[in-house]
N, C-alpha and C positions, 0 to 999 in steps of 0.2 A: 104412533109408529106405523101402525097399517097404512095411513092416509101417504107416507113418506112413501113404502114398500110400493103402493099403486102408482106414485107418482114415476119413481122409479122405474118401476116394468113399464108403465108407458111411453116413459125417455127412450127405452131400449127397445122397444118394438116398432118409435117412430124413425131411431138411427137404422135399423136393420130394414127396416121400407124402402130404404132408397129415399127418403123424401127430406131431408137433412142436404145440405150442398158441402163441398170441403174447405179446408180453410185456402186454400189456393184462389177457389172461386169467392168467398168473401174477400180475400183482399185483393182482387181482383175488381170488386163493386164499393171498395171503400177508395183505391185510387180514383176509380169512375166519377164516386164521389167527390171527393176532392175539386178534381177537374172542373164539376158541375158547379160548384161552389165557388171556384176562383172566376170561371166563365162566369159565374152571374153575382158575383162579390154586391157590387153596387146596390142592384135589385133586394137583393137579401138586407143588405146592412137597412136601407130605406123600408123595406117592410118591417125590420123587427125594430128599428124608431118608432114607425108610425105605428103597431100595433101593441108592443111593448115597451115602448118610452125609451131600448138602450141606445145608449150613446156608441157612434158607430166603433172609436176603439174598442168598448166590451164589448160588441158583437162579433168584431174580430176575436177574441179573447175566446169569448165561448165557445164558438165554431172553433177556431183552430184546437182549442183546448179538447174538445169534446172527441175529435174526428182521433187525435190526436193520443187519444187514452185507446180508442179501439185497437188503433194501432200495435202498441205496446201490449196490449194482451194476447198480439195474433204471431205476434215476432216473437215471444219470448221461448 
């Protein structure tokens, strides 16, 4: 429980630093994101064939999926 309690105090001393961004400004860099990711779609799908074997539909999958769950955690 102590190890939680420190963890904790230092959650709240890193939000109260100012150094934490708000959720405005994260979904702000997850649209960015997006963008970044449709802009270079191609690039991506071929790097993660050649590096990781997927096939480009599941690389659409997981990308869209992925970005896609952030989402939903920032909107709710």
């Amino acid at each position: 429980m102590a190890e939680q309690e420190r963890n904790l105090a230092e959650l709240r001393e890193t939000f109260r630093s100012g150094r934490t961004r708000g959720v405005g400004w994260r979904k702000a860099q997850l649209r960015a994101l997006l963008k970044l990711m449709d802009d270079n779609e191609d690039q991506i799908f071929n790097a993660l064939q050649r590096d990781l074997g997927k096939h480009p539909v599941e690389a659409y999958h997981w990308s869209s999926e992925e970005i896609g769950q952030l989402f939903l955690v920032l909107y709710r």
